[in-house]
C-alpha positions in Angstrom: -0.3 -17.0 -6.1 -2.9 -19.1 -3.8 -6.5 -19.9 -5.3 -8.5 -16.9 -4.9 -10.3 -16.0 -1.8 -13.7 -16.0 -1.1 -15.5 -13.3 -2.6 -12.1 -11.4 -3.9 -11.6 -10.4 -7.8 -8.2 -10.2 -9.1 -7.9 -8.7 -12.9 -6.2 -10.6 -15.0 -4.9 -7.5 -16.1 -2.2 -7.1 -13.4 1.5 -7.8 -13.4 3.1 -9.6 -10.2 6.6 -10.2 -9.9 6.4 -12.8 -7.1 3.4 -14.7 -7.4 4.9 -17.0 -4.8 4.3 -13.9 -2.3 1.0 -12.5 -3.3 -2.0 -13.2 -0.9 -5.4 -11.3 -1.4 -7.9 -11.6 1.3 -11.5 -12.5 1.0 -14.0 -10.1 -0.7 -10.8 -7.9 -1.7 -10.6 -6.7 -5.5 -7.2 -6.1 -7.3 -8.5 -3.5 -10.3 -6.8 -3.6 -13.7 -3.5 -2.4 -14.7 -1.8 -2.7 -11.2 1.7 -3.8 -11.2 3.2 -5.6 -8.0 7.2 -6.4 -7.3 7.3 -7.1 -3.8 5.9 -9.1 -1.1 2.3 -8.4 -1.1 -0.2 -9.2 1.8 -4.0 -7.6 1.1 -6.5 -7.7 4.3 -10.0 -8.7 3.9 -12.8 -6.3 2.2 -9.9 -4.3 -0.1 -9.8 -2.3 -2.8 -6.7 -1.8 -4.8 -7.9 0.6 -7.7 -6.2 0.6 -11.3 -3.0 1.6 -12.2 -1.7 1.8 -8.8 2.1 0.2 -8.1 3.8 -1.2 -5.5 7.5 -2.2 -5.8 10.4 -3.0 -4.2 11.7 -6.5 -5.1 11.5 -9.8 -3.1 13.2 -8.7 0.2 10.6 -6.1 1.2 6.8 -6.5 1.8 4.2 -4.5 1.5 1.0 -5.7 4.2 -2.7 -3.6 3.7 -5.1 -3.8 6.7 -8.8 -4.8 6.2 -11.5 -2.5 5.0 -8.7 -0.6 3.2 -8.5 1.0 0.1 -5.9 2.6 -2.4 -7.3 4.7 -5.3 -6.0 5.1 -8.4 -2.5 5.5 -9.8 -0.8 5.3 -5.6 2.8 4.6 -5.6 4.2 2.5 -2.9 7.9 1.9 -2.9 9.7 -0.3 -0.3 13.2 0.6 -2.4 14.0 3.7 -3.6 17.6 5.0 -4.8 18.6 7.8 -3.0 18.9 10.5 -6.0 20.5 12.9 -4.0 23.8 11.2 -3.6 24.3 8.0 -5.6 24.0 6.8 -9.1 20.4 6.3 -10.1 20.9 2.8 -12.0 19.8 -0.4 -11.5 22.9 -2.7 -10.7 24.1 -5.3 -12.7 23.9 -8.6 -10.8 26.9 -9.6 -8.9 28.4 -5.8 -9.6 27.9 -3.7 -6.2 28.5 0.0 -6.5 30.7 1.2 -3.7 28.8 3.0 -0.9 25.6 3.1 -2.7 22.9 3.5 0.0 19.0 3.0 -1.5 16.1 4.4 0.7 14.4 0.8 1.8 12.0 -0.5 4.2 8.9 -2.5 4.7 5.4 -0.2 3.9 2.3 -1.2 5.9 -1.5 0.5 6.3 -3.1 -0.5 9.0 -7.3 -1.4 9.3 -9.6 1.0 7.9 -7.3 2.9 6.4 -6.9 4.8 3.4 -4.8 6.4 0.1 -6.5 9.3 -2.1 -5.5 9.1 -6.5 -2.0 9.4 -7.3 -0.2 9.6 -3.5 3.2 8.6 -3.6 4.5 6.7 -0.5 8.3 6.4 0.3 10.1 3.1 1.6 9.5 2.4 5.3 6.5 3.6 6.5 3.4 2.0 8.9 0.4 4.3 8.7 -1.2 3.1 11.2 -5.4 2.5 11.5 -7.9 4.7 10.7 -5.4 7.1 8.8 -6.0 8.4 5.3 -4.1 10.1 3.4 -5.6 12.7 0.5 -5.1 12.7 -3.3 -1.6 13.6 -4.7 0.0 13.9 -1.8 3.7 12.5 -0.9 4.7 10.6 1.9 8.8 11.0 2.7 10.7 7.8 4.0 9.4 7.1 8.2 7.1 9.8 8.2 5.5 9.6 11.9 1.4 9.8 11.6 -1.1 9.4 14.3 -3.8 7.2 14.3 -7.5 7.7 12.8 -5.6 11.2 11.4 -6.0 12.9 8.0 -3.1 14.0 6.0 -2.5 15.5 2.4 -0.6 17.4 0.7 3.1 17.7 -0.5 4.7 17.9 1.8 2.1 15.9 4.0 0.6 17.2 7.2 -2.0 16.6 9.4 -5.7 18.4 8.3 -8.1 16.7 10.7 -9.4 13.9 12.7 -11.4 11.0 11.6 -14.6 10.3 13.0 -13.5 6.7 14.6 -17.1 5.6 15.8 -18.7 6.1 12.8 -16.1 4.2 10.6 -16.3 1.2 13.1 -19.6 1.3 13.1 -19.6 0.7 8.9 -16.9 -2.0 9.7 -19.3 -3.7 12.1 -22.1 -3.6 9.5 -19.6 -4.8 7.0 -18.6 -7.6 8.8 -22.5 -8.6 9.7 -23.4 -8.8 6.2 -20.7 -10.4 5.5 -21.2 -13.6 8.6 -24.5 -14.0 6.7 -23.0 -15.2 3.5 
């Protein structure tokens, strides 16, 4: 894990798996009781509330746009087995199961975005700026979403828009106060 930037607070009450791969932007805060197994990229001004986990081992990443925030207990998995048809084990190394297919793919949120208390988000996803996604809800595996949208539920769907201006206009204020540091 680099030094920490500029402003950011990390807990020392987190667990990451590839410190090596873990970068936290400036005036970002990592809460307590997180846990982190795959690449890990945090944009500037973030909040990562407690209890929240992202996985998915060291050939996935998971990237989080600026001014974005995750609240407590979200799931993010970049691997996944697929419980419907295989074996839900973890593989002994060197052993590979025959045909065994995991659900797997990069998961990125763009700027501004955000994720309500205990969402669950499948592998392979890019929710894209300005989206946010309500509590408890479950995003499947390359679910399509439209920017500066708001989704919830289980299964998720689109409830509204968000009001653009008025969010960049907070993200310009942030950003002044911010220069005068």
């Amino acid at each position: 894990m680099s030094d920490t930037a500029l402003g950011s607070i990390i807990s020392p009450n987190i667990r990451i798996r590839y410190p090596e791969y873990f970068e936290v932007g400036a005036y970002s805060i990592v809460d307590d009781f997180c846990y982190f197994s795959t690449k890990i990229r945090i944009g500037i001004s973030c909040h990562i509330a407690s209890g929240c986990s992202i996985a998915g081992g060291e050939h996935f990443s998971f990237e989080m746009g600026d001014f974005s925030s995750l609240s407590s207990g979200v799931k993010i998995w970049c691997r996944s087995n697929d419980f419907v048809n295989d074996l839900v084990v973890i593989n002994p190394p060197g052993l590979g199961l025959e045909d065994v297919q995991p659900v797997e793919g990069d998961v990125s949120i763009g700027h501004y975005t955000g994720i309500g208390a205990n969402s669950v988000v499948m592998p392979h996803n890019c929710i894209p700026e300005g989206t946010v996604i309500g509590a408890l809800s479950f995003v499947p595996p390359a679910f399509l979403f439209k920017p500066w949208s708001v989704y919830a539920g289980t299964p998720i769907r689109l409830i509204g828009i968000r009001n653009r201006d008025r969010v960049l206009k907070q993200v310009e204020q942030l950003r002044d106060y911010f220069h005068k540091e």
